[in-house]
FIKE-660037 format. One line per field, with one value per residue (C-alpha): residue number from 1; x, y, z; residue in three letters. Coordinates in pm, whole numbers. Each point is the difference from the previous one (the first is absolute). Layout:
BEGIN
k <- (NUM;...)
xx <- (X;...)
yy <- (Y;...)
zz <- (Z;...)
r <- (ALA;...)
***
This chain:
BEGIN
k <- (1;2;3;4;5;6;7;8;9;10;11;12;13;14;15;16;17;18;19;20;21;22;23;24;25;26;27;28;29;30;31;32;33;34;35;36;37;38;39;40;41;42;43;44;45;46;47;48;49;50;51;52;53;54;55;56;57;58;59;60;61;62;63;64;65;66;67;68;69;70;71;72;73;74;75;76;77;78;79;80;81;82;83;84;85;86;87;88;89;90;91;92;93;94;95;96;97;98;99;100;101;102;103;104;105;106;107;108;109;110;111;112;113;114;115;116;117;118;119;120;121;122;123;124;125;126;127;128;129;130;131;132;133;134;135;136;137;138;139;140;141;142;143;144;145;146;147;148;149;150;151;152;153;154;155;156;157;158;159;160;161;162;163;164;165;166;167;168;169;170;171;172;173;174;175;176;177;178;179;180;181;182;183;184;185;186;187;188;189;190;191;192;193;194;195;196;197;198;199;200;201;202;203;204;205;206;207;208;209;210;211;212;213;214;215;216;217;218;219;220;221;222;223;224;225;226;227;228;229;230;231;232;233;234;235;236;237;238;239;240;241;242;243;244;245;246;247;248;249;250;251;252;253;254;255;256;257;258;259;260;261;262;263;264;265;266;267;268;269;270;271;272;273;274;275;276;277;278;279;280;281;282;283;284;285;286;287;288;289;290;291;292;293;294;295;296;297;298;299;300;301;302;303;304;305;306;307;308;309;310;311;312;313;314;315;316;317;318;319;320;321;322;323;324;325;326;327;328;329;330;331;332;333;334;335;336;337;338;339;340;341;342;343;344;345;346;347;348;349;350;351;352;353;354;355;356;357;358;359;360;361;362;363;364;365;366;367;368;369;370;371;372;373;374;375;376;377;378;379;380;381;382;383;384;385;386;387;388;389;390;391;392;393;394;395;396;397;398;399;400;401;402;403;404;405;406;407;408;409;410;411;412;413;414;415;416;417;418;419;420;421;422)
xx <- (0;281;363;283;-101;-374;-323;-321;136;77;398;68;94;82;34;-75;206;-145;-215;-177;32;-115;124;-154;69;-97;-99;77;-389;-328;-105;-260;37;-167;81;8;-69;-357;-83;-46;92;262;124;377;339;112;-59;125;168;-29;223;190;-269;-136;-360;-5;-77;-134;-168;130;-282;113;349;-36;-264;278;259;-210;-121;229;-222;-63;-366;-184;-238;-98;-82;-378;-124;-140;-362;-17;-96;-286;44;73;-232;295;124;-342;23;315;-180;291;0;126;380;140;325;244;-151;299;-173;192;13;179;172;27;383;98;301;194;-64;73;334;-85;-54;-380;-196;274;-34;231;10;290;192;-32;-107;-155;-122;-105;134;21;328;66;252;159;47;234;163;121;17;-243;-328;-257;-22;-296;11;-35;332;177;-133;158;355;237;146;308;-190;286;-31;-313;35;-242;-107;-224;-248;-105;-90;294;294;330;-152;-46;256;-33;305;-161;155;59;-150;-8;-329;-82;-198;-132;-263;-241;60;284;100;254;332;199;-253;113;-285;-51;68;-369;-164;-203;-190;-332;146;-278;250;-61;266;79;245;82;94;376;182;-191;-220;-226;-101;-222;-198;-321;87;-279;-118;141;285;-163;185;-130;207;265;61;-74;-177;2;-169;-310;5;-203;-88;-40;358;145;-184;184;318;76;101;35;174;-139;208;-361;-34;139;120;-288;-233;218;-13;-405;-16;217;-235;-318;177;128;-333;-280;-304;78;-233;96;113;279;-203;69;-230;17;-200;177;51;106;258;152;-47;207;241;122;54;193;248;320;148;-27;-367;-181;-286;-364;-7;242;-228;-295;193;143;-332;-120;275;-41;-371;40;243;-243;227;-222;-408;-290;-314;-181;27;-184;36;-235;-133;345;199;143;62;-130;77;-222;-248;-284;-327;-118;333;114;147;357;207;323;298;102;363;-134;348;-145;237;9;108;367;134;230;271;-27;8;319;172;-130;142;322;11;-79;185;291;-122;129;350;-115;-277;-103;-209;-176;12;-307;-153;-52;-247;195;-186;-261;312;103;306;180;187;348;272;98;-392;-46;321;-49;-392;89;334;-280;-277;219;160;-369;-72;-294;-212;1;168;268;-52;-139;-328;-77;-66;233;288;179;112;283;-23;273;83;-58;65;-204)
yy <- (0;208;34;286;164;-64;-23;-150;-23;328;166;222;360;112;-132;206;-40;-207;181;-226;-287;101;116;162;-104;185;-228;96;-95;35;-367;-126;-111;-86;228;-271;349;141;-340;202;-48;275;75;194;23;92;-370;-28;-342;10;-267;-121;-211;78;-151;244;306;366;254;354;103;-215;26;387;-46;-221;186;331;-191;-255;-238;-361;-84;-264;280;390;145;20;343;150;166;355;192;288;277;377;163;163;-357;-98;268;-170;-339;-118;-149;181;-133;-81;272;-252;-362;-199;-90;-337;113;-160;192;-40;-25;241;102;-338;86;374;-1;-261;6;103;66;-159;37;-226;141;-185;331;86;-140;281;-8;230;-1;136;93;-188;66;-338;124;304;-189;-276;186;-209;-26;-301;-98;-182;-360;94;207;-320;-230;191;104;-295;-256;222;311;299;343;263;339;209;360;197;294;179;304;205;115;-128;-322;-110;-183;-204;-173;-180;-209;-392;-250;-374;-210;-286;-263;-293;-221;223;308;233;362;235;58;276;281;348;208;347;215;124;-407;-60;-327;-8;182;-111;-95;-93;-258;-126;-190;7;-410;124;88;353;50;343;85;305;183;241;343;129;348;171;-169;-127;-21;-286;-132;221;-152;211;-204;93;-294;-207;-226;-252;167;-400;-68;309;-24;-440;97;319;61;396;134;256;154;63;-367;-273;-306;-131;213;-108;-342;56;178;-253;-313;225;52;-350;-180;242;-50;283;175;158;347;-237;89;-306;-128;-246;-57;120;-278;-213;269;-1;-376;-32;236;-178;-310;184;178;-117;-112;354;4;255;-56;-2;342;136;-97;89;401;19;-61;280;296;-151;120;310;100;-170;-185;-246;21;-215;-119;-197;-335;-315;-406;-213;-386;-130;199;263;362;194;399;270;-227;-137;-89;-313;-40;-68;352;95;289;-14;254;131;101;295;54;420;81;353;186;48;404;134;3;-376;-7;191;-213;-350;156;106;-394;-115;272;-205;-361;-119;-28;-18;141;11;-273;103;-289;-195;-318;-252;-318;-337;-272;-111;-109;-235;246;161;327;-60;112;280;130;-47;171;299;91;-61;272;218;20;100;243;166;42;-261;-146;-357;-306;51;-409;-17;-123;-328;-75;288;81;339;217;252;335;-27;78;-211;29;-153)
zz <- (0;87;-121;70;-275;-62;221;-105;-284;-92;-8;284;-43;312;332;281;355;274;231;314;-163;-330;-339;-274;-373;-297;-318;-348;-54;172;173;181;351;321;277;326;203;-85;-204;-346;-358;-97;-311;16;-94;350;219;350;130;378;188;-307;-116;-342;108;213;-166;66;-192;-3;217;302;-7;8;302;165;-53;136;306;74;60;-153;40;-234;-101;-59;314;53;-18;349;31;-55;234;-59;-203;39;-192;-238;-44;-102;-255;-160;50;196;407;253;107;366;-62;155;-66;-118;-366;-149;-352;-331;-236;-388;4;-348;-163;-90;-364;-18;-109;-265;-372;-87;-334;-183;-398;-242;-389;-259;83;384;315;219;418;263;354;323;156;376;254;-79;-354;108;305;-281;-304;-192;-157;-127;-379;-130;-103;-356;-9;224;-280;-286;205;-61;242;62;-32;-37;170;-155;-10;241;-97;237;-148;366;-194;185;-92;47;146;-390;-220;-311;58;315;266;-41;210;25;-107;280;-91;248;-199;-125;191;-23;78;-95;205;97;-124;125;68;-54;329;-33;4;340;120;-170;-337;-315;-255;-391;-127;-367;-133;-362;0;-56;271;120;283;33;340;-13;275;-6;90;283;-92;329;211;270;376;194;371;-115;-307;-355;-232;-357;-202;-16;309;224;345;118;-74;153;307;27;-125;165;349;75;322;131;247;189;77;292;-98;152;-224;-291;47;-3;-265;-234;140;-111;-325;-77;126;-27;-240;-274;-194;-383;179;226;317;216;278;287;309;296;146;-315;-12;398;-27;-377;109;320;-214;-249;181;101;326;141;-49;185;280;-136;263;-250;-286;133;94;-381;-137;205;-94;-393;58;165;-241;-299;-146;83;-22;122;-245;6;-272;43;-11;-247;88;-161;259;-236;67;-221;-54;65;132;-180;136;95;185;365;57;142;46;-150;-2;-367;-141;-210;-237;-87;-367;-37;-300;-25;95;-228;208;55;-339;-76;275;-191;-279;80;152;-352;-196;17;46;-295;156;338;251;366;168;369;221;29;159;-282;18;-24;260;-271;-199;271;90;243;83;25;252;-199;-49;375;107;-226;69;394;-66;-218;245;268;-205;-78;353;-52;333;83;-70;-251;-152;-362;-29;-70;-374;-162;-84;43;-324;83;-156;-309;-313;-293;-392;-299)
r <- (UNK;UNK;UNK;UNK;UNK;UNK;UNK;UNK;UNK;UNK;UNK;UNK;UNK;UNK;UNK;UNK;UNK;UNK;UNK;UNK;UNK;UNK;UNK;UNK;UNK;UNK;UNK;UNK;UNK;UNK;UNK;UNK;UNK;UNK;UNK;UNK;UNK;UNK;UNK;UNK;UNK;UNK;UNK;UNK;UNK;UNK;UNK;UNK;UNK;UNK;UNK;UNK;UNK;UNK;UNK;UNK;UNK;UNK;UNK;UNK;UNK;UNK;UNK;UNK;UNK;UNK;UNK;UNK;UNK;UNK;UNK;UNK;UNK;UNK;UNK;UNK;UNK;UNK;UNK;UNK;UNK;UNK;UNK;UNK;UNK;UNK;UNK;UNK;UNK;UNK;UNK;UNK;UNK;UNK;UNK;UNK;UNK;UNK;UNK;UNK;UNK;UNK;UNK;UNK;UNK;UNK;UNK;UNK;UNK;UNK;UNK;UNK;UNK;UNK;UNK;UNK;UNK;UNK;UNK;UNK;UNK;UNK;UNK;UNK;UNK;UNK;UNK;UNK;UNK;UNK;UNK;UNK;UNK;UNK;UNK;UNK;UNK;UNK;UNK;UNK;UNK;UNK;UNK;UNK;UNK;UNK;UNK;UNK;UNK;UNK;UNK;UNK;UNK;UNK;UNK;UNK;UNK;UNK;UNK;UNK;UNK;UNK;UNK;UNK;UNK;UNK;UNK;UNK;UNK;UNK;UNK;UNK;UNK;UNK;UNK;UNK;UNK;UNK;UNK;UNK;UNK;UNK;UNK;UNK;UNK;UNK;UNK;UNK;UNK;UNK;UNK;UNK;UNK;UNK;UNK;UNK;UNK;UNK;UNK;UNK;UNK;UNK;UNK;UNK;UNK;UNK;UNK;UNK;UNK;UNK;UNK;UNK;UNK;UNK;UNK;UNK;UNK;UNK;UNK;UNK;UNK;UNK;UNK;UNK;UNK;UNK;UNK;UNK;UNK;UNK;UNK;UNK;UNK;UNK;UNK;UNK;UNK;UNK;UNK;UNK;UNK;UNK;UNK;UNK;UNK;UNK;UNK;UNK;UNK;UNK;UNK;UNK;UNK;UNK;UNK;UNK;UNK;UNK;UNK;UNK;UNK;UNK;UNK;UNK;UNK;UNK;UNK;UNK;UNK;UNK;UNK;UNK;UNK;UNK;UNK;UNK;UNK;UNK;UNK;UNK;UNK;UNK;UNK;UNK;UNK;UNK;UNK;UNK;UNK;UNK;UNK;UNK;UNK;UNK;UNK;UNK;UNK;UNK;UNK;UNK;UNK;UNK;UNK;UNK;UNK;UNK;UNK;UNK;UNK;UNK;UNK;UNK;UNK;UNK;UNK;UNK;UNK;UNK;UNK;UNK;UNK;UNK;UNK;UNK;UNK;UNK;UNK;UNK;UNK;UNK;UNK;UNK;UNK;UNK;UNK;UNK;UNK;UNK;UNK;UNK;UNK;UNK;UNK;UNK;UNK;UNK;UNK;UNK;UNK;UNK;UNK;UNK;UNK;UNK;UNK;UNK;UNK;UNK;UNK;UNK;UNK;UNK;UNK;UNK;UNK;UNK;UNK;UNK;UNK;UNK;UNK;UNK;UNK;UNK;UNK;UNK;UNK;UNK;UNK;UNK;UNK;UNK;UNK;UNK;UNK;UNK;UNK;UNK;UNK;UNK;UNK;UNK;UNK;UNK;UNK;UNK;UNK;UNK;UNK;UNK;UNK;UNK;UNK;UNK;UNK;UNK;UNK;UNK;UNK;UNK;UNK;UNK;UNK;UNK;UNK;UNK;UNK;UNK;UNK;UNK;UNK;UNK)
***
């Protein structure tokens, strides 16, 4: 039923790490597959084995409500009786909510194919995708290729030519950079890509290749520069993938608060404006079992939640849970209600000051250009922060007069600022 490369009889594209005793696989086809969890027919390319055994399978649904609650029961949690409604509640057609009930919910686990190839189009003279940029694709230089580029690249596939169009100046060369195809059965990706000083996580980008050896990267110029965690974004991007892959400091927050805020992000339901949204108590309870061994008290929790909403960098609403346990954002009727706290990323046009500075970064990117120091995503790819990372984020916090523990948080690694050419 199951080989190292294939499952239910389809090849594997991508193996996710092993979380709780599970791990994820994505399939280079749709299947059909009983989920042993809620007992229902699911059809998917993303299939969960739990304990190893490939009988023993889970649909997206319940490994995302496992992962979120940590918890292995045979079955969706039953939904509670509602208790009566406020009149304005009654005007949404929604329950009223116990504020603190400690709702089991499941969430829809997203994101595994983001960075992938989509909307792929083969002619006899081109091959052309669409993508999203991830963290994992700037931390290792790389991109995805679709299977119908791997099929046409030969065994010993030699080096392709990469050209970026951004739309801005000096970031643009014909000549391009080389990197190295990579191909594993059916999937591949491109090695050694150098991107453009002005690429962030969550990036739309347009690829073609020309079935030669050139690549064409190109990226949708927003109208207005946008600034966004203090980052300035100046193309087309996905707020969902921004809000995963990016981990801001804010000189504003505790480590504690941090280390809240980067659970919310990395777990949270997210909506198509990269608002993210947990119950409270989903998030305390999520965040204890993510941090490391200096873990703060629930107390600690509990007080960061508290300054994040005074300060509203966090906000309460209210969301709500249908029969199959999932949460479900803004709420809809019919559901069990429950409040839930909201990351609210607010982009804000880009002043033309902050503008002159990007651009004075860029004006001379093509031999090299400034990178800020950042937090960048790496758990979900089964990795770990090195030494190095760890050393130099502890030295930088310090350094920045920055409140509470000095560790890197679990899950990331640590970007110095730097210099970098194309």
């Amino acid at each position: 039923m199951a080989t190292d490369n294939t499952l239910l009889d389809r090849k594997i594209v991508k193996r996710s790490p092993v979380r709780s005793g599970m791990q994820q696989f994505l399939l280079d086809s749709p299947v059909s597959f009983l989920c042993v969890r809620c007992e229902q027919t699911k059809k998917s390319r993303r299939v969960t084995v739990r304990g190893g055994h490939s009988t023993d399978l889970l649909c997206n649904g319940c490994y995302g409500w496992l992962q979120a609650n940590g918890d292995d029961t045979p079955a969706a949690p039953p939904i509670p009786p509602t208790p009566p409604a406020p009149a304005a509640a009654e005007a949404r057609g929604l329950p009223a909510a116990v504020p603190n009930a400690d709702v089991q919910v499941r969430i829809e686990t997203e994101g595994e194919e983001w960075g992938l190839p989509r909307n792929v189009t083969e002619t006899g003279l081109s091959v052309d995708w669409h993508f999203t940029v991830r963290s994992e694709h700037l931390a290792e230089r790389s991109c995805a290729v679709p299977s119908e580029m791997v099929r046409r690249l030969p065994g010993a596939a030699p080096p392709v030519t990469v050209v970026f169009f951004t739309g801005l100046r000096n970031l643009d060369t014909m000549e391009g950079t080389k990197a190295q195809p990579e191909i594993k059965g059916t999937s591949g990706r491109l090695s050694g890509v150098e991107w453009p000083a002005c690429t962030v996580p969550g990036v739309r980008v347009k690829a073609r290749w020309d079935m030669r050896e050139k690549v064409r990267l190109s990226f949708e110029r927003l109208k207005e520069p946008l600034m966004l965690g203090g980052t300035l974004i100046r193309h087309v991007y996905d707020p969902k993938v921004f809000t995963r892959d990016i981990g801001a400091l804010d000189p504003r927050n505790s480590h504690t608060e941090m280390i809240v805020l980067l659970t919310l992000r990395e777990l949270g339901l997210l909506d198509e404006r990269g608002h993210a949204v947990l119950p409270k108590e989903a998030l305390i309870r999520n965040t204890l079992r993510r941090s490391g061994p200096d873990k703060p008290s629930r107390k600690a929790l509990e007080t960061a939640v508290a300054k994040l909403l005074s300060r509203g960098e966090l906000t309460r609403r209210m969301g709500s849970v249908n029969r199959a346990g999932y949460l479900r954002y803004p709420a809809l009727p019919g559901g069990q209600p429950v409040e839930i706290l909201v990351y609210a990323p607010a982009p804000r046009l880009a002043t033309k000051a902050e503008i002159k500075a990007d651009d004075a970064r860029l004006g001379h990117a093509v031999n090299a250009h400034s990178v800020a120091g950042h937090l960048m995503r790496i758990g979900h790819l089964g990795k770990e922060a090195s030494p190095a990372a760890k050393d130099a984020y502890r030295q930088d916090h310090i350094r920045a007069g920055l409140i509470g523990s000095h560790e890197l948080p679990r899950g990331y690694t640590y970007v110095r600022p730097h210099d970098r050419g194309l």
